[in-house]
Phi, psi and omega in degrees: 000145183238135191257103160210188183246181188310317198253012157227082188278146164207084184271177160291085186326114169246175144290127188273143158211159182245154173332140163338308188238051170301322193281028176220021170237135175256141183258355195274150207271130198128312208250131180212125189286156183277351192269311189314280185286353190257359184292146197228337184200166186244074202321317159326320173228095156306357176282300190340130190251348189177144185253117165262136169286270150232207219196079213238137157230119184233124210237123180223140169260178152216205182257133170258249185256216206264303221274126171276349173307325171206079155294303172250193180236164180223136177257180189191120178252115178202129145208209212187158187176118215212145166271103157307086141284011156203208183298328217283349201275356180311312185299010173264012164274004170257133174222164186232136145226100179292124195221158198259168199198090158241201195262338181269286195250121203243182182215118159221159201259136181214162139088020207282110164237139167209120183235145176218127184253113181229139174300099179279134169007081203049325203258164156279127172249148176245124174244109188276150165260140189264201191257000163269347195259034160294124166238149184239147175209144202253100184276311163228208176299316170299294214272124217223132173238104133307078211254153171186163205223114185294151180264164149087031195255131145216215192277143187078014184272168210242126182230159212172106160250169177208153169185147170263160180231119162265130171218137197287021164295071183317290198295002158271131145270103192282129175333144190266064176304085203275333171252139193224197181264010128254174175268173206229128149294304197202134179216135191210109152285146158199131178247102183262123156250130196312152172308329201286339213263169136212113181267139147279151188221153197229155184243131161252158141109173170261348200269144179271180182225146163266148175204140169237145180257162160179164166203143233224125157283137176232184182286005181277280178198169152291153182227127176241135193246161170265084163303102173246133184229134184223156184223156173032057148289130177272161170300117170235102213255173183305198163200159167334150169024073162222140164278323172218137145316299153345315195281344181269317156329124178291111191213141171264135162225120174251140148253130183307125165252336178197134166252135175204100194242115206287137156087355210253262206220135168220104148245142165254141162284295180237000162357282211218150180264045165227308184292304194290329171291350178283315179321289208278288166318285191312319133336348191144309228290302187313322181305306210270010177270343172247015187309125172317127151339056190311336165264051217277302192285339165332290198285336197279349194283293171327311181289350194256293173301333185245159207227323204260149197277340185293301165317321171284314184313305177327300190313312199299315197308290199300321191300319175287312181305318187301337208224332162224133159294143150323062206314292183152351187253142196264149177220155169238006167216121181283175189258062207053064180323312131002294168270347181273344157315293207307345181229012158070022142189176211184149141321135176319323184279306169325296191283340179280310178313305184300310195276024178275297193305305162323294188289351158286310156312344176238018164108342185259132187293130180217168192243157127293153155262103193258132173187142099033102197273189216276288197291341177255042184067167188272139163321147172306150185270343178188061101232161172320129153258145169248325198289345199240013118315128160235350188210185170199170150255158188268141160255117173230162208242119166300177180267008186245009140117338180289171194244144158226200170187139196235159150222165166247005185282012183215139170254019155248015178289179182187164175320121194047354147287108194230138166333145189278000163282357211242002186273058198254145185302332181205136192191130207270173221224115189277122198096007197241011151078227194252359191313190186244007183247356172244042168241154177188151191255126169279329206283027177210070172279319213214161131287128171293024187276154202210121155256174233208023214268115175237136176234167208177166175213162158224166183274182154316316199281004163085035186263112180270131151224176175162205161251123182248110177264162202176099171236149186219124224221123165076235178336294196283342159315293234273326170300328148308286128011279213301330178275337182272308175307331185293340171304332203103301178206156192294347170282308182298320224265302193306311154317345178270268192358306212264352181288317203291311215258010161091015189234192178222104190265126170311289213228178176196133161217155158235114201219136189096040162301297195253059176243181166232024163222148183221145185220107164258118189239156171244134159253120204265132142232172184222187151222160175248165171288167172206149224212042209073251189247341184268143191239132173205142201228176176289144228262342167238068183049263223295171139249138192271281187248113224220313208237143153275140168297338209179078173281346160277126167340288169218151195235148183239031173210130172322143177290096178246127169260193198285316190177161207274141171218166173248127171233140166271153149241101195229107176256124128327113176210112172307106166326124211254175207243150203080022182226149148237149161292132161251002191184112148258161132332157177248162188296149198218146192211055179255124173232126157238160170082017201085046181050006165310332192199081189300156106223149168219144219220103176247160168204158194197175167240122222203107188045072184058344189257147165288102187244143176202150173221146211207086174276168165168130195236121147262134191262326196243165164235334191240105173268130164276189188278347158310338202255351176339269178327297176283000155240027147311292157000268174308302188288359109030285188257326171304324165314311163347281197303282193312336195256355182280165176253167206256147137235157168210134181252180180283105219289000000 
C-alpha cells in the first residue's frame, strides 16, 4: 500500500498495452462486436464464469448553492460491459446501486441505460429494459438501492449499463474498484478535482495501474485531474480465512484531507489523527462520552454493593448487554441512544455510548477505541482516516493503572473479550493524535484457552463410554456461549454435540454461562471398529483436529485466522482385558512459521490405559503468502496426526 496526496501521486508507472485482441473490443457504449459476443472463454483464465470487457469511471464537480454544505456538487459516471461465460456469471445480471438520500443532502441515480446482447439466429439482438422495470428500495434511513435484473442473460450474452450519481456529498469520492472476483480487460478512471480540495488517496492490491495527470482552467476553478488506466487485470475472489477481500483487492481510494477556498472557508480534516480526532469530537462524539447515565440507580446499587473493581466492572458490563441486543450495525454515532435503551436494541454506538455513560457513573476513566471491524477493512498504514472508522470500543482504566477493554454488541462479551470482527491489528486510541500510545493492538487481550479431559474404557465389542470434560476460557468461552444460545435449547445444543463428535450423551451440565471461563462436562458412548481379532480407534478416542483448514495447494492471499488460542487434549483410555496395543502413532513435535503455530502428539502405555496427549497452539493470526506452503503443511500433518489410528489386538 502507498500513501500520497493529490498533488503527489506516486502510482505505479507501466507500460500500458492492451489485450491480444483489443482491436476486436469496443469501449464505445452501444457498439458490440462480433469478437465480443461470439467469445466462449477468456484465455488468460479459462476458469473465468465472466469477463469485464471494460470498465469506465468519471468523477467531475461543478458549483451548488451558496451554502458550503453544498457548495458544490460531484457527478460519477459509469459504465460497463461484461461477458458471460458459463452458468455461474449469470448472477451479475442482477445489480444493486446505492445511494444515499435525506432532506439536507440527497443523491439521485440518473441517466440509467441497460442491454443485453445475444447472438440470434446469426444476427445480434439487444434486449433493452425499460424504466419501469427499475426498482427502488429504502435499506435504511439513509441509505437507497437501485435495483434492477437485465433480461435475457445466459451464457454468451454480452450485458452493458450505464448510469450516473449526482451528489452533493461532494467531499466523498467512493472507492475506484480497478479489481473485481472476475477479470477486467480494461479499466479506465478519471477524477478531476477543483482546486480548494486535497484527498489524501491510498492504493490497495498488487496489479499495477498507469496513471497521467493535466491540469485545466475551467470558468469555474482549476481542475487537477487524474487518469488511471489498468489492462489484464486478473480475478481476485475471497478465500477461506480473510478477513476483508478489500484489504487486497487493487482498488484507489480518497479521503478528503483538507477544503481550502482563500479568503472563504478553510478546515482540515484528515491533516493529522489530531485533525481527525477533532473532526470526530466535534461531530457529536464528545458530546454523547458526557451523555447523563440512563441507568443511574441501577449502577449506584452495583457501586454500592460492590468493593472489588473487577466485579463491579463485569456486573455494569452485563447490566448494559442485559438491556439492549445488537441491531447488527456497527456505528461510530448513535441514534438517540436513550431510546434506543428504551426499546432494548441498538447500534454498536448505542449500546457502547450507555455503557460509557455507566462506567463513568460508577467512577472508572474510560476511552474509546476507534477502529474498523474485520470485514470493512483495515485503517490506512499511512495517512489519518475518518471513512475507514465505523465503531469503537472502551478502554478503561482501574485504580492500580491497568487497562481493559470492553464492548457490549455480543452478551457472551467479558472484560477483554470482544468479538472476533472487532479484533483487529491496529486500532487508534481517541485523543490521543499521532502519538505511538495512540495505537493498540486488539487481537491478542487475553489467552485463549481450552483444556480437554477424557477419561473412558472399551469394550471387546468396540463400544467406548465414559466422561468427557471440556473447559474453556474467555474468546473460546465467549464462542462457546455463543454455539450454545444460537441452539435455542440445551436438547438441540446436545443433539450438535453428539452429530459433530460421533456419540451418543447419557447426561450433560454446563457451568460459567456468565463467566469467561466455561466447563462443559458429559457422559458419553461411542464406537470403534472392530476388525477380527483387531480393534481401531482414533489415534484421539474423540475427534478433535479432523478437517485441514487450508485445502489449497496454493494460495494468493495471506492466512488470517479469527484469534490465537491454545488447546490441550489429555486422554485416558482402559484397555479391555484380553487386548494389547498392537500400534500407536508414532510421537509428533512440530513447530512453524516462528513459532506461529505449534502441535504435539504422545501417546504411551500405562497401568493397563492408553494415555495420549495432545497440544496446539496458534500463536499468530496473520501468515503471508511466503509462509503458506510450510503452514499447509503443517496443518497437514496434524490432520494427519489426528486422523490416524489406535490398534489394539486380541492377546
Amino acid at each position: 500500500m502507498k500513501k500520497h496526496l493529490f498533488y503527489l501521486f506516486a502510482f505505479s508507472l507501466c507500460a500500458f498495452h492492451f489485450p491480444s485482441a483489443a482491436q476486436d473490443l469496443s469501449r464505445k457504449f452501444g457498439d458490440i462486436t462480433d469478437y465480443e459476443i461470439d467469445m466462449s472463454v477468456y484465455a488468460p483464465d479459462t476458469s473465468a464464469v465472466a469477463v469485464y470487457l471494460y470498465e469506465d469511471t468519471k468523477i467531475a464537480y461543478r458549483f451548488g448553492t451558496s451554502q458550503i454544505s453544498n457548495l458544490f456538487q460531484q457527478s460519477r459516471y459509469y459504465s460497463v460491459k461484461i461477458k458471460i461465460l458459463k452458468p455461474e456469471g449469470v448472477s451479475l445480471a442482477d445489480v444493486e446501486i446505492p445511494y444515499l438520500y435525506t432532506s439536507d443532502s440527497k443523491e439521485h441515480v440518473t441517466g440509467l441505460s441497460v442491454s443485453a446482447y445475444n447472438r440470434v439466429g446469426g444476427k445480434i439482438v439487444e434486449t433493452s429494459l425499460r424504466s419501469r422495470d427499475f426498482l427502488t428500495e429504502q435499506v435504511s434511513e439513509k441509505l437507497y438501492v437501485r435495483k434492477f435484473t437485465i433480461p435475457e442473460v445466459r451464457v454468451g450474452t454480452v450485458i452493458e449499463y450505464k448510469y450516473a450519481i449526482d451528489s452533493d456529498y461532494y467531499f466523498d469520492i467512493r472507492p475506484l474498484y480497478i479489481q473485481h472476483a472476475h477479470p477486467v480487460i480494461y479499466s479506465s478512471s478519471e477524477v478531476a478535482i477543483p482546486e480548494y480540495f486535497s484527498f489524501n488517496v491510498n492504493t490497495t492490491g498488487y496489479h499495477p495501474i498507469s496513471e497521467s495527470r493535466a491540469q485545466k482552467s475551467t470558468p469555474d476553478f482549476i481542475e487537477n485531474t487524474v487518469i488511471l488506466t489498468a489492462t489484464d487485470v486478473p480475478g481476485l475472489d475471497s478465500e477461506p480465512l480473510v478477513w476483508s477481500i478489500d484489504d487486497f483487492r487493487t482498488k484507489v481510494s480518497f479521503e478528503l484531507r483538507s477544503i481550502n477556498i482563500p479568503g472563504v472557508y478553510h478546515k482540515d480534516y484528515t491533516t493529522s489523527w489530531e485533525a481527525v480526532d477533532k473532526v470526530i469530537a466535534e461531530g457529536g462524539f464528545n458530546e454523547y462520552l458526557r451523555m447523563r447515565n440512563p441507568l443511574r440507580d441501577e449502577v449506584a446499587e452495583i457501586t454500592a454493593s460492590e468493593t472489588d473493581e473487577t466485579t463491579r466492572l463485569r456486573k455494569i458490563h452485563r447490566l448494559v448487554v442485559g438491556r439492549m441486543n445488537w441491531n447488527g450495525e456497527w456505528r461510530l454515532r448513535p441514534n438517540s441512544a436513550r431510546q434506543r435503551l428504551a426499546e432494548g436494541s441498538g447500534s454498536s454506538a448505542d449500546i457502547n455510548f450507555v455503557l460509557n455513560s455507566a462506567l463513568r457513573d460508577a467512577g472508572f476513566t474510560t476511552t474509546p477505541v476507534l477502529l474498523n471491524p474485520r470485514r470493512s477493512g483495515r485503517i490506512p498504514l499511512f495517512h489519518p482516516s475518518i471513512d475507514n472508522i465505523n465503531t469503537f470500543v472502551l478502554s478503561v482504566t482501574l485504580s492500580d493503572g491497568s487497562t481493559h477493554i470492553l464492548d457490549g454488541t455480543d452478551p457472551d462479551n467479558d472484560i477483554d473479550v470482544i468479538p472476533t470482527s472487532l479484533m483487529v491489528d491496529r486500532a487508534h486510541v481517541f485523543g490521543k493524535g499521532d502519538g505511538k500510545e495512540a495505537w493498540v493492538d486488539l487481537t491478542g487481550l487475553t489467552r485463549n484457552t481450552g483444556l480437554s479431559l477424557v477419561q473412558c474404557s472399551l469394550e471387546p465389542s468396540g463400544t467406548i463410554s465414559g466422561s468427557f470434560s471440556n473447559a474453556v476460557g474467555n474468546a473460546l468461552a465467549a464462542r462457546l456461549k455463543s454455539e450454545y444460545r444460537d441452539a435455542g435449547s440445551e436438547e438441540k445444543y446436545i443433539e450438535s454435540k453428539e452429530t459433530e463428535n460421533g456419540m451418543t450423551i447419557s447426561s450433560y451440565t454446563i457451568e460459567g454461562l456468565d463467566t469467561s471461563a466455561v466447563t462443559e462436562k458429559m457422559e458419553f458412548t461411542t464406537g470403534s471398529e472392530v476388525a477380527g481379532e483387531f480393534i481401531y480407534l482414533r489415534a484421539t478416542v474423540l475427534p478433535f483436529i479432523t478437517t485441514n483448514p487450508l485445502v489449497e495447494q496454493e494460495r494468493n492471499l495471506p492466512v488470517e485466522f479469527s484469534m490465537p488460542a491454545r488447546y490441550s487434549a489429555n486422554i485416558i483410555l482402559a484397555i479391555p482385558e484380553g487386548y494389547t496395543v498392537e500400534e500407536l502413532p508414532k510421537a509428533i513435535r512440530m513447530s512453524v512459521c516462528e513459532d506461529g503455530a505449534t502441535f504435539s502428539y504422545q501417546a504411551g502405555v500405562m497401568n493397563g490405559n492408553v494415555v495420549i496427549r495432545m497440544d496446539h497452539s496458534l500463536n499468530r493470526l496473520i501468515f503471508n503468502v511466503e509462509e503458506y506452503p510450510e503452514l499447509q503443511s503443517f496443518f497437514s500433518l496434524m490432520t494427519e496426526k489426528n486422523n490416524s489410528r489406535i490398534i489394539l489386538k486380541k492377546i
